[in-house]
mmCIF file of the N, C-alpha and C atoms, coordinates in Angstrom:
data_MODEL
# 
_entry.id   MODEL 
# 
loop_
_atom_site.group_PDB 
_atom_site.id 
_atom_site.type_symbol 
_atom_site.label_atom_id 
_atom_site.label_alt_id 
_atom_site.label_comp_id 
_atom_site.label_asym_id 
_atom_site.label_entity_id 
_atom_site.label_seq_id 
_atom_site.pdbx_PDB_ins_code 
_atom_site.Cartn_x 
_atom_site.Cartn_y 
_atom_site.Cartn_z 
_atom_site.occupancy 
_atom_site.B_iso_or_equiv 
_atom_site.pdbx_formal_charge 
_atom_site.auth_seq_id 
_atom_site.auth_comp_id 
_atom_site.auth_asym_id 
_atom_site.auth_atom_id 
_atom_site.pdbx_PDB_model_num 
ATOM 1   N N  . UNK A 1 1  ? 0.847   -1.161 0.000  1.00 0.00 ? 1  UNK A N  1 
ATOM 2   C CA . UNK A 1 1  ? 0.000   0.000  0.000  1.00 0.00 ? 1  UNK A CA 1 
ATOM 3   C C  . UNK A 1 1  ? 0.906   1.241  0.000  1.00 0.00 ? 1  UNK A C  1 
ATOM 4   N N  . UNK A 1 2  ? 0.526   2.033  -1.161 1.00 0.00 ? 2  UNK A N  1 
ATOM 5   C CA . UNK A 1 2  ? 1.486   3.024  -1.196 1.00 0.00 ? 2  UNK A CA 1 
ATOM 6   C C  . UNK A 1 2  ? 1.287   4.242  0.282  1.00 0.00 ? 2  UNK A C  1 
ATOM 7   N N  . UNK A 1 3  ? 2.959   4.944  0.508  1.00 0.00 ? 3  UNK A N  1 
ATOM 8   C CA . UNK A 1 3  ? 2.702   5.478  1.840  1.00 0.00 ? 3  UNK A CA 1 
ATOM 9   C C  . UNK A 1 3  ? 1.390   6.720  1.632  1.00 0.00 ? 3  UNK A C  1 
ATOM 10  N N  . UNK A 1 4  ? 1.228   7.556  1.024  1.00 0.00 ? 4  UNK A N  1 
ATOM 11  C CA . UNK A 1 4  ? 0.126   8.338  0.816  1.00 0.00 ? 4  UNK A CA 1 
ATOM 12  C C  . UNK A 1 4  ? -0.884  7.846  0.811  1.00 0.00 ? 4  UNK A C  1 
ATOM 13  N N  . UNK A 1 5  ? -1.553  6.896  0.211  1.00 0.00 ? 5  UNK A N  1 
ATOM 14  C CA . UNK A 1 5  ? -2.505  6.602  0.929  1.00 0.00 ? 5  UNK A CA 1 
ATOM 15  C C  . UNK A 1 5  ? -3.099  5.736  2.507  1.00 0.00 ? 5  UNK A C  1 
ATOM 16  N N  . UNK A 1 6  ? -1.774  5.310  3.028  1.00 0.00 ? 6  UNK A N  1 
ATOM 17  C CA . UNK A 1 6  ? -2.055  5.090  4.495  1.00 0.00 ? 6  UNK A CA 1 
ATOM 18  C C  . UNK A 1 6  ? -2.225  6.365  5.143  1.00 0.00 ? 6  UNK A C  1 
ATOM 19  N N  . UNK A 1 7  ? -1.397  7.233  4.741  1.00 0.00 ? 7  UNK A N  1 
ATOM 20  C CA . UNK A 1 7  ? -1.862  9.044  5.210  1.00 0.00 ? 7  UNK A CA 1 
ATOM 21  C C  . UNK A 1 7  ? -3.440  9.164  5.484  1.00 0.00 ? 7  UNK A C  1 
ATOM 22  N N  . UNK A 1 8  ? -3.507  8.927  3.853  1.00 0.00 ? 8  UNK A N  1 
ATOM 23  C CA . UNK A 1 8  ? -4.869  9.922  3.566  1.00 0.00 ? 8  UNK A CA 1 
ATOM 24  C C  . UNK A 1 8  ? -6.304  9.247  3.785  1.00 0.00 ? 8  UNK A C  1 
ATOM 25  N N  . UNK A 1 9  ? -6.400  7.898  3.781  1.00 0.00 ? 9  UNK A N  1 
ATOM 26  C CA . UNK A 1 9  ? -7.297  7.084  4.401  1.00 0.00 ? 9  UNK A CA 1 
ATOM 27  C C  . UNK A 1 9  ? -7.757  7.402  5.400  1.00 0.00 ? 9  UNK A C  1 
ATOM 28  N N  . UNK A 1 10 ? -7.532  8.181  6.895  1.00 0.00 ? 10 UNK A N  1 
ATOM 29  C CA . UNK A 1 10 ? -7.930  8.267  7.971  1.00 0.00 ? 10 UNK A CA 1 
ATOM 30  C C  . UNK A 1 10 ? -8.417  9.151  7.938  1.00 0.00 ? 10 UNK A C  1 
ATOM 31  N N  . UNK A 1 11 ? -7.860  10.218 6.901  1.00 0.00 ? 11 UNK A N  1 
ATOM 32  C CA . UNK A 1 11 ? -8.655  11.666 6.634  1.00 0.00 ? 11 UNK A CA 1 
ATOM 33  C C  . UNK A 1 11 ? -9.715  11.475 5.909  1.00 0.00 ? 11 UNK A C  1 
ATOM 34  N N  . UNK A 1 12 ? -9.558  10.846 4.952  1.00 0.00 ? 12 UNK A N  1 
ATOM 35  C CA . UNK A 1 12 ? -11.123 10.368 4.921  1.00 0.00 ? 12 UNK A CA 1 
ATOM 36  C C  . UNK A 1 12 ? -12.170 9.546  5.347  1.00 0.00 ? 12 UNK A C  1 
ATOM 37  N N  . UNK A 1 13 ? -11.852 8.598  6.108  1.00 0.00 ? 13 UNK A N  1 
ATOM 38  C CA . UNK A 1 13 ? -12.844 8.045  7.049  1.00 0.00 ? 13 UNK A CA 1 
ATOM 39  C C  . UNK A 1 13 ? -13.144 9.041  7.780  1.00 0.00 ? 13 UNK A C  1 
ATOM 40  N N  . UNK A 1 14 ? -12.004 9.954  8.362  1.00 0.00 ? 14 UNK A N  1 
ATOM 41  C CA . UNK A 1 14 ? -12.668 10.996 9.508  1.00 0.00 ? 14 UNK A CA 1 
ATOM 42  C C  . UNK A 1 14 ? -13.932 12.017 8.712  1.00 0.00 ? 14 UNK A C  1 
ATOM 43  N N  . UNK A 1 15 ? -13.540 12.129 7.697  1.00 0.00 ? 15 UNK A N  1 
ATOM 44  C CA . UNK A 1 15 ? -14.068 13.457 7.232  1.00 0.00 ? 15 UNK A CA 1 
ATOM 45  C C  . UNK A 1 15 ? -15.786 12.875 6.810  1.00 0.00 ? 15 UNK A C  1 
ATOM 46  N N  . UNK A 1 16 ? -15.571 11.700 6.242  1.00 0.00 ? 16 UNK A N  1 
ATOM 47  C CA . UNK A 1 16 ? -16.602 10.721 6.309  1.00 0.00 ? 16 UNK A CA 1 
ATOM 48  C C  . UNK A 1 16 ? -17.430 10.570 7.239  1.00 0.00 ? 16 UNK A C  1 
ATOM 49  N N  . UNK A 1 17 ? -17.398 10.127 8.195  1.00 0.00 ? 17 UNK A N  1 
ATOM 50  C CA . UNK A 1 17 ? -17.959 10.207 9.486  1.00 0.00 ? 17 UNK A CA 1 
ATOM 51  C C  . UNK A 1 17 ? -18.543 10.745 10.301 1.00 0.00 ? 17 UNK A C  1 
ATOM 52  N N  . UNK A 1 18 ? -17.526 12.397 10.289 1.00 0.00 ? 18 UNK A N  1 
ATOM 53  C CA . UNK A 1 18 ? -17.963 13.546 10.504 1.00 0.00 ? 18 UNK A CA 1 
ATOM 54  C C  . UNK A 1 18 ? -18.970 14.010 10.057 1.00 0.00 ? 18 UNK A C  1 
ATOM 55  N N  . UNK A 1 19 ? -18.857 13.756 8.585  1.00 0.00 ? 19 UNK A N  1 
ATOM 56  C CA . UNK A 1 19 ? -20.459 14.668 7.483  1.00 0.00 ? 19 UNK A CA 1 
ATOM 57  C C  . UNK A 1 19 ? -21.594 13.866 7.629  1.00 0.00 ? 19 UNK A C  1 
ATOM 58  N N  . UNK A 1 20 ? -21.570 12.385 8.214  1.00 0.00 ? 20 UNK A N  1 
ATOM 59  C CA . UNK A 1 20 ? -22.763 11.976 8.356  1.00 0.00 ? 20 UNK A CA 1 
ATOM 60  C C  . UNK A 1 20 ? -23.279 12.145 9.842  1.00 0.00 ? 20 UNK A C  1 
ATOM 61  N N  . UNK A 1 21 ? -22.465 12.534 10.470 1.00 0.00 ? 21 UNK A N  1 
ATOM 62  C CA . UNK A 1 21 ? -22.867 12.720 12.004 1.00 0.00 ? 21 UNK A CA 1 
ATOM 63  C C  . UNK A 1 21 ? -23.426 14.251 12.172 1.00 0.00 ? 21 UNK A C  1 
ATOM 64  N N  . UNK A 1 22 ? -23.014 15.357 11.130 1.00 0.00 ? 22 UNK A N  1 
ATOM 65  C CA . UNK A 1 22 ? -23.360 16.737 10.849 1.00 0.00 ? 22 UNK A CA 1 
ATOM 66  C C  . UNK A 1 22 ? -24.742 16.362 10.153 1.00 0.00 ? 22 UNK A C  1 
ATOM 67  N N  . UNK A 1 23 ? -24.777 15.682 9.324  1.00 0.00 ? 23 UNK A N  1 
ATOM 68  C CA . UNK A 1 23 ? -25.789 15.473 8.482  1.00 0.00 ? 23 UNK A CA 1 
ATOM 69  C C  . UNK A 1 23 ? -27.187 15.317 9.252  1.00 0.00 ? 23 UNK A C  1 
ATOM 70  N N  . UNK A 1 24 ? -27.017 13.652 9.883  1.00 0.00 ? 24 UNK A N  1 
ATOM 71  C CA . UNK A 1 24 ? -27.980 13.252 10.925 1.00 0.00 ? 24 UNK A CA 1 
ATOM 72  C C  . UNK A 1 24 ? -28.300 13.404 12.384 1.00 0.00 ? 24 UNK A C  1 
ATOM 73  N N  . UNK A 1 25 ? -27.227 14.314 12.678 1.00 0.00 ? 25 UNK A N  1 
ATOM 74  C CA . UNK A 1 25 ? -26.966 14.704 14.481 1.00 0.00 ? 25 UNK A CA 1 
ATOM 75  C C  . UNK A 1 25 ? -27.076 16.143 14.162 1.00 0.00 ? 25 UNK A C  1 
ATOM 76  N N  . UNK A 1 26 ? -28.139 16.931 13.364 1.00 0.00 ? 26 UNK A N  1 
ATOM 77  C CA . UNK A 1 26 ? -27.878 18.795 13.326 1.00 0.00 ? 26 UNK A CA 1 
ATOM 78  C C  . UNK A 1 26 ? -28.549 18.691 14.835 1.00 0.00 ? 26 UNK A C  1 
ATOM 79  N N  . UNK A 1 27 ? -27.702 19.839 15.634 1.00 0.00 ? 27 UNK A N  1 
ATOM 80  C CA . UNK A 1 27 ? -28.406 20.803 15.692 1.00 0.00 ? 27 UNK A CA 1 
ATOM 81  C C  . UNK A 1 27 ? -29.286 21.826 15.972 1.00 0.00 ? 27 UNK A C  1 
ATOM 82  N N  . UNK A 1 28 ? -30.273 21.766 16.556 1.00 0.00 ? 28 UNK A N  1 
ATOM 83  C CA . UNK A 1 28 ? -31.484 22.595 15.887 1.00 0.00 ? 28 UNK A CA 1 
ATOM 84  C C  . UNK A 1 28 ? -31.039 24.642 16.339 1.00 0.00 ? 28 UNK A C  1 
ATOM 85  N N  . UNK A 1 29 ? -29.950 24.384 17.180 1.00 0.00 ? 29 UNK A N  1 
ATOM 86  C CA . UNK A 1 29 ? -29.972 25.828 17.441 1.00 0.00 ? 29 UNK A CA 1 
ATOM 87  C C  . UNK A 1 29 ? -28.436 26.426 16.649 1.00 0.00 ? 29 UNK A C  1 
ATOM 88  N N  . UNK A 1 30 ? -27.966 25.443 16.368 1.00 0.00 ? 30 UNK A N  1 
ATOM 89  C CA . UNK A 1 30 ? -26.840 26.081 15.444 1.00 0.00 ? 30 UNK A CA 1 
ATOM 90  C C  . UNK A 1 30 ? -25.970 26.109 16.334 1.00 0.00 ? 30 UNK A C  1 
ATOM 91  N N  . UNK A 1 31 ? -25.936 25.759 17.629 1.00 0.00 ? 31 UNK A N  1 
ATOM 92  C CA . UNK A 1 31 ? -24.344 26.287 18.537 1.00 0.00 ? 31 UNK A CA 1 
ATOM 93  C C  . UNK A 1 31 ? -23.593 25.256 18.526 1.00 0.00 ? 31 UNK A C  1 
ATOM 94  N N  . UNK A 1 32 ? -23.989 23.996 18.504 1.00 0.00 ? 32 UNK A N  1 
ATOM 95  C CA . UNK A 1 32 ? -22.808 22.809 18.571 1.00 0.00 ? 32 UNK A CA 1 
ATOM 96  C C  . UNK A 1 32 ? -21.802 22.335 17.677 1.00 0.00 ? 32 UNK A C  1 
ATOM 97  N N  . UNK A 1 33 ? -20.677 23.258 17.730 1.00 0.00 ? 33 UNK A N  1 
ATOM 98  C CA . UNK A 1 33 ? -19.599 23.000 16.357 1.00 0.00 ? 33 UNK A CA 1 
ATOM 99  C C  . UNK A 1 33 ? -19.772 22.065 15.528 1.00 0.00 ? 33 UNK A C  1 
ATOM 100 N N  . UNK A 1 34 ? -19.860 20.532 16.002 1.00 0.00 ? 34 UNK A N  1 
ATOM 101 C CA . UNK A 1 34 ? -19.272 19.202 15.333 1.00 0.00 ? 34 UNK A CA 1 
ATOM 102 C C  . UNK A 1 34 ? -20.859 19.035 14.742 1.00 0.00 ? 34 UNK A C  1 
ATOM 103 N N  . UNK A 1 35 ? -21.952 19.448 14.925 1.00 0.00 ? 35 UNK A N  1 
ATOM 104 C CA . UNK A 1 35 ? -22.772 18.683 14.462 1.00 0.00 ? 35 UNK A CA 1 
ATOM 105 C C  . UNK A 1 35 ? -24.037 19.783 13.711 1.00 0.00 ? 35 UNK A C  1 
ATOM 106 N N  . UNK A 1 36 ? -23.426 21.147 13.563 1.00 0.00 ? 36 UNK A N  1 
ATOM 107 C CA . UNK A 1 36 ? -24.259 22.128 13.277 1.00 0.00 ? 36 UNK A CA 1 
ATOM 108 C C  . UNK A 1 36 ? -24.578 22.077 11.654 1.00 0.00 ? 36 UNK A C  1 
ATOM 109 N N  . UNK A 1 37 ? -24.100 21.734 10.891 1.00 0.00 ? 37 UNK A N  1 
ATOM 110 C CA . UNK A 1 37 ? -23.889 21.414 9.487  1.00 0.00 ? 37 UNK A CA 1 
ATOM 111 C C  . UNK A 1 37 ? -23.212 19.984 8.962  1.00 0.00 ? 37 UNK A C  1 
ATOM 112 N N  . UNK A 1 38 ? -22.977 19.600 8.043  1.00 0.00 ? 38 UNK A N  1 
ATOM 113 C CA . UNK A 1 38 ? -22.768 18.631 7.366  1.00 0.00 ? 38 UNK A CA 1 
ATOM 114 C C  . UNK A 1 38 ? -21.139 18.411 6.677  1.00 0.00 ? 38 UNK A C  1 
ATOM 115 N N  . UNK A 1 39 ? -21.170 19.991 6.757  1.00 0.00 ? 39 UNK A N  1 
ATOM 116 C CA . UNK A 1 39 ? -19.375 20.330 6.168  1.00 0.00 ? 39 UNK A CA 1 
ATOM 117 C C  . UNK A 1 39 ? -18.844 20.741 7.389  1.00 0.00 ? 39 UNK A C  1 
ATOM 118 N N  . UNK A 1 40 ? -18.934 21.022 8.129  1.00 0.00 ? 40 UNK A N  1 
ATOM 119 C CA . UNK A 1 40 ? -18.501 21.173 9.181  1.00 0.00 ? 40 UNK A CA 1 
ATOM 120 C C  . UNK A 1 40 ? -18.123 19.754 10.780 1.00 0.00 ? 40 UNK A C  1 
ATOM 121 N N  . UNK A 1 41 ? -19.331 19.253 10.370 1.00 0.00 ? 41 UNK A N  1 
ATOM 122 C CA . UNK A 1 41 ? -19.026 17.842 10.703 1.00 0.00 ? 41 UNK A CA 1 
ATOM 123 C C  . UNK A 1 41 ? -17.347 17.340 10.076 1.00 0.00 ? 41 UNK A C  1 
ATOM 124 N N  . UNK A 1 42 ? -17.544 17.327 8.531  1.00 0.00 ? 42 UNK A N  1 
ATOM 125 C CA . UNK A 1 42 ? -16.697 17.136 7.807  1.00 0.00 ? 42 UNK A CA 1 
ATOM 126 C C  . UNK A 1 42 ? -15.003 17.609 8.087  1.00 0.00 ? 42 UNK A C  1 
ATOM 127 N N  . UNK A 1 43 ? -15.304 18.593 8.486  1.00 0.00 ? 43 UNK A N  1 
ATOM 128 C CA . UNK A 1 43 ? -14.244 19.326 8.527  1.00 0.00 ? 43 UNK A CA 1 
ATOM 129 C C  . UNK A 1 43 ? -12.753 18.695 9.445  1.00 0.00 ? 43 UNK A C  1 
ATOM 130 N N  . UNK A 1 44 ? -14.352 19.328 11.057 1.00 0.00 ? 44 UNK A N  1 
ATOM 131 C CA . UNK A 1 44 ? -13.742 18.195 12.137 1.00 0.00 ? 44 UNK A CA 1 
ATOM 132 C C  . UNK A 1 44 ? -13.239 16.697 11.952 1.00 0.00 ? 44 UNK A C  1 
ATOM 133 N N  . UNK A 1 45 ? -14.172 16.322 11.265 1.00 0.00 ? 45 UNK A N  1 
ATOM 134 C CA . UNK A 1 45 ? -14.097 14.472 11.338 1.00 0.00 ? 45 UNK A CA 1 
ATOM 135 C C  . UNK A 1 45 ? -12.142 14.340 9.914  1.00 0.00 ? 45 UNK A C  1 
ATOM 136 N N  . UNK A 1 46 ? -11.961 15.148 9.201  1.00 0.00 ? 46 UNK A N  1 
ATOM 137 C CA . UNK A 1 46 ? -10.846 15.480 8.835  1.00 0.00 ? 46 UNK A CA 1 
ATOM 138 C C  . UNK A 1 46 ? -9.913  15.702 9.177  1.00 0.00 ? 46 UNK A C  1 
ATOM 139 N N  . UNK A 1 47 ? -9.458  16.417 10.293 1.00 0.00 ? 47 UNK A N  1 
ATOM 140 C CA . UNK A 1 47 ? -8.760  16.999 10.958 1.00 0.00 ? 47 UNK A CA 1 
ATOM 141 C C  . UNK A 1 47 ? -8.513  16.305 12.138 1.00 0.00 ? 47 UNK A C  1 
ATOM 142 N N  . UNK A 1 48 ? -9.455  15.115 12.862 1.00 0.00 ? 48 UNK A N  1 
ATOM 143 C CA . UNK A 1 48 ? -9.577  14.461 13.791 1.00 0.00 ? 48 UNK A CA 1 
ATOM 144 C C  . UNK A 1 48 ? -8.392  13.059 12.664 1.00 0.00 ? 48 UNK A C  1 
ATOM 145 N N  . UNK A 1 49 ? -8.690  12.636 11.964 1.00 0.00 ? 49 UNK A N  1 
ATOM 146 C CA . UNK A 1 49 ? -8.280  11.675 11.116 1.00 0.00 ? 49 UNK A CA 1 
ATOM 147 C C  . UNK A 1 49 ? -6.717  12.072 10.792 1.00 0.00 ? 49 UNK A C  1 
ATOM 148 N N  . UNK A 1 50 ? -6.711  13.130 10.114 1.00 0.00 ? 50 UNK A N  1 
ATOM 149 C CA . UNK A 1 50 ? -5.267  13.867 10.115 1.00 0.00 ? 50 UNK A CA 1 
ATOM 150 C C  . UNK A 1 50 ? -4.314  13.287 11.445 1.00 0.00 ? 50 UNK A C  1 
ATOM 151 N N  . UNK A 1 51 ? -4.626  13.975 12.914 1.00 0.00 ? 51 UNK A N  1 
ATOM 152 C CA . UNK A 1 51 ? -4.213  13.801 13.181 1.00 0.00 ? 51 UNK A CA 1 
ATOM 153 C C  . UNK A 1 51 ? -3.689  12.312 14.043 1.00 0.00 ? 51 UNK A C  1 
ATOM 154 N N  . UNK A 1 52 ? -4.471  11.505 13.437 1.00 0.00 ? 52 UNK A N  1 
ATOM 155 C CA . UNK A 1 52 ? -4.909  10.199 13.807 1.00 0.00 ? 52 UNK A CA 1 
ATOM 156 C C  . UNK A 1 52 ? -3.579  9.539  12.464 1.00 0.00 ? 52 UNK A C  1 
ATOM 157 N N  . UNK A 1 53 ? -3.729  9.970  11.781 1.00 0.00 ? 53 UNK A N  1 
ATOM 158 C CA . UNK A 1 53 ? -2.566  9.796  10.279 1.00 0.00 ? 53 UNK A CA 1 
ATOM 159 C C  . UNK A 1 53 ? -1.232  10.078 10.556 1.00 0.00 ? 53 UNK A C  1 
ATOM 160 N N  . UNK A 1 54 ? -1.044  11.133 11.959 1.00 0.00 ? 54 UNK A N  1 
ATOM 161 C CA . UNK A 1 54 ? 0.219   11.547 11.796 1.00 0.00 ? 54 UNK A CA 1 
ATOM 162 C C  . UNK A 1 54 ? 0.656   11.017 12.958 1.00 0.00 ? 54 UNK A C  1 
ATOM 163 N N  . UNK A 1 55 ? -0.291  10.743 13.955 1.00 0.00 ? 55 UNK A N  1 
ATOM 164 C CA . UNK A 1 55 ? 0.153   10.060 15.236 1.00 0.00 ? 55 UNK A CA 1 
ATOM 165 C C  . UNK A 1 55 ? 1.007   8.109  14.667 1.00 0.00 ? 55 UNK A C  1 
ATOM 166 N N  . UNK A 1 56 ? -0.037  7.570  13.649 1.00 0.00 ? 56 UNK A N  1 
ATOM 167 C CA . UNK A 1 56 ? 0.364   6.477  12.876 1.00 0.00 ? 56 UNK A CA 1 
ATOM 168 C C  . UNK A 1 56 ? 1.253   6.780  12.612 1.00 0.00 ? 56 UNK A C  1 
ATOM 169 N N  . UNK A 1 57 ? 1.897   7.581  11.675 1.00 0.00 ? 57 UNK A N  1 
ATOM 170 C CA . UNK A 1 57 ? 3.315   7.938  11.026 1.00 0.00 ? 57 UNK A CA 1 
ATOM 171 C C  . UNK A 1 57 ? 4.490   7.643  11.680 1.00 0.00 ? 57 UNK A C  1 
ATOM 172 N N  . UNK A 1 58 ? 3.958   8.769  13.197 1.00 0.00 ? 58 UNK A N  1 
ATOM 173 C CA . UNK A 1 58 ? 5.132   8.680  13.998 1.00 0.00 ? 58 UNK A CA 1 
ATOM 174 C C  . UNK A 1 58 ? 5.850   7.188  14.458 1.00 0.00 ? 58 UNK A C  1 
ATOM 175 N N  . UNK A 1 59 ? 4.630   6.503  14.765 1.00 0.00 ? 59 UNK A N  1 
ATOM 176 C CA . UNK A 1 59 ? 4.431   5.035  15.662 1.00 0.00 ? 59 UNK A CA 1 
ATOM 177 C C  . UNK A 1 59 ? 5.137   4.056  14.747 1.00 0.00 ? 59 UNK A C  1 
ATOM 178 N N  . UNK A 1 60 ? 4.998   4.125  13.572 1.00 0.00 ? 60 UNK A N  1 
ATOM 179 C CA . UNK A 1 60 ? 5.308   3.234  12.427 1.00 0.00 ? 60 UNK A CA 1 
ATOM 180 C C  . UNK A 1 60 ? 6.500   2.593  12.330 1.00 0.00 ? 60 UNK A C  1 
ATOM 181 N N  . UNK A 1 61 ? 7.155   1.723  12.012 1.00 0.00 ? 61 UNK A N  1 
ATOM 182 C CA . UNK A 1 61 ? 9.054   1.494  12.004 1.00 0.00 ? 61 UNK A CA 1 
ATOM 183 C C  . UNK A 1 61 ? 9.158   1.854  10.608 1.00 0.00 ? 61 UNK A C  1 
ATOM 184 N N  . UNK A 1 62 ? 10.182  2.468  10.217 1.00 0.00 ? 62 UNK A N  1 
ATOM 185 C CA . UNK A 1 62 ? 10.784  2.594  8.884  1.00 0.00 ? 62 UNK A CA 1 
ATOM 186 C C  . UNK A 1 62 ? 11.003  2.006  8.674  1.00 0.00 ? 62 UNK A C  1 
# 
């Protein structure tokens, strides 16, 4: 498996995850960051994965 996509896989499960939890978890007053929108879900659930990608990296043996 090439190394870029062991990267980028987690960023997208996260980001994945995120937009359906924004999607089906809104909401109704707009204040709750992670779940107020659908891209925003996204965003988080990205950025959560990222760093879930880089913590792997570190851990990894060359």
């Amino acid at each position: 498996m090439p190394a870029w996509f062991r990267f980028l896989l987690p960023v997208l499960i996260g980001a994945t995850l995120g937009a359906a939890l924004g999607y089906y978890g809104q909401c109704s007053s707009g204040t709750c960051p992670l779940t107020s929108t659908w891209w925003r879900g996204a965003l988080y659930g990205a950025v959560l994965g990222l760093l879930i990608a880089t913590g792997q990296r570190s851990n990894s043996p060359t």
